[in-house]
C-alpha positions as CSV (number, residue, x, y, z in Angstrom):
1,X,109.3,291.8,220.7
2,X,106.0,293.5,221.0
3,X,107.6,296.8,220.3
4,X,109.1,295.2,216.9
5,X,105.4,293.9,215.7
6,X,104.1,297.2,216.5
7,X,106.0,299.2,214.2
8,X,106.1,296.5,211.4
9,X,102.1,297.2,211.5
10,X,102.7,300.8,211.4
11,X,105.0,300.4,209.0
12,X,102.9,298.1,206.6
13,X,99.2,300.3,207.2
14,X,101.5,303.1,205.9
15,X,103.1,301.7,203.1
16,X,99.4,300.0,202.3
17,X,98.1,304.2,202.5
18,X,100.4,304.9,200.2
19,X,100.2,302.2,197.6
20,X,96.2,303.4,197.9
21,X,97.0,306.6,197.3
22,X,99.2,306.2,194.5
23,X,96.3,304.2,192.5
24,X,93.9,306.4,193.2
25,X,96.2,310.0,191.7
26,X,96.7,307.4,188.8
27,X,93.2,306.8,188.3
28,X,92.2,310.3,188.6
29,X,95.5,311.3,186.1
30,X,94.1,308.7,183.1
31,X,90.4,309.7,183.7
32,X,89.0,311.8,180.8
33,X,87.8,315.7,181.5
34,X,84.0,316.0,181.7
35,X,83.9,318.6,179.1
36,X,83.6,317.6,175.3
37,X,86.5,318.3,172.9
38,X,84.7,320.3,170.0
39,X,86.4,321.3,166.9
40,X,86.0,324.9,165.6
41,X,87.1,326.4,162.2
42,X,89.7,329.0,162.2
43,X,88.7,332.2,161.6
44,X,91.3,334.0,160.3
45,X,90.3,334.1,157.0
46,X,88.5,336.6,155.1
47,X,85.9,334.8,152.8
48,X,85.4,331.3,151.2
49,X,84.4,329.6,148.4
50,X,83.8,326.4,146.6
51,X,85.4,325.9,143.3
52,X,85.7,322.7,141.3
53,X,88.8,320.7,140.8
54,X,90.0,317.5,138.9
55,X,90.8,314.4,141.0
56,X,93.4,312.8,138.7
57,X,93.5,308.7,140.2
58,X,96.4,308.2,138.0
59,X,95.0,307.4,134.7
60,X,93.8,311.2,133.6
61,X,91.4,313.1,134.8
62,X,88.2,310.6,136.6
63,X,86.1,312.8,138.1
64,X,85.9,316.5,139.3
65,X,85.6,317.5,143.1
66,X,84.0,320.7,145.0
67,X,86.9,322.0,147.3
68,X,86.6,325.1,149.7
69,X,89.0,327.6,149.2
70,X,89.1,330.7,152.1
71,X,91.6,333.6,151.7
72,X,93.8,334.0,154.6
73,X,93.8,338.1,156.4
């Protein structure tokens, strides 16, 4: 009988290691990085510029709009 209780401990620390160390990978999985994400611009273009351009809402022209244009290399 004492043998029995023995390795139902054994077997419960484990599976209670275990649970513990599946909670902690998931923690550590779902964490963000310590780095910041930071956006750059491509720069596979060759030159840019700004031109104007109509913004139609439907109704005729409203209102015009700078856009950037770049020329791809």
């Amino acid at each position: 009988m004492a043998e029995n209780a023995l390795s139902l401990n054994k077997t419960v620390v484990l599976f209670g290691l275990v649970a513990c160390a599946m909670i902690v990978a998931a923690i550590v999985v779902t964490m963000p990085s310590a780095g910041r994400l930071e956006a750059h611009e491509r720069s596979t273009y060759r030159s840019c510029h700004t031109e104007q351009v109509p913004l139609d809402e439907g109704y005729g022209i409203s209102r015009m709009a700078e856009r950037r244009v770049c020329d791809e290399l």
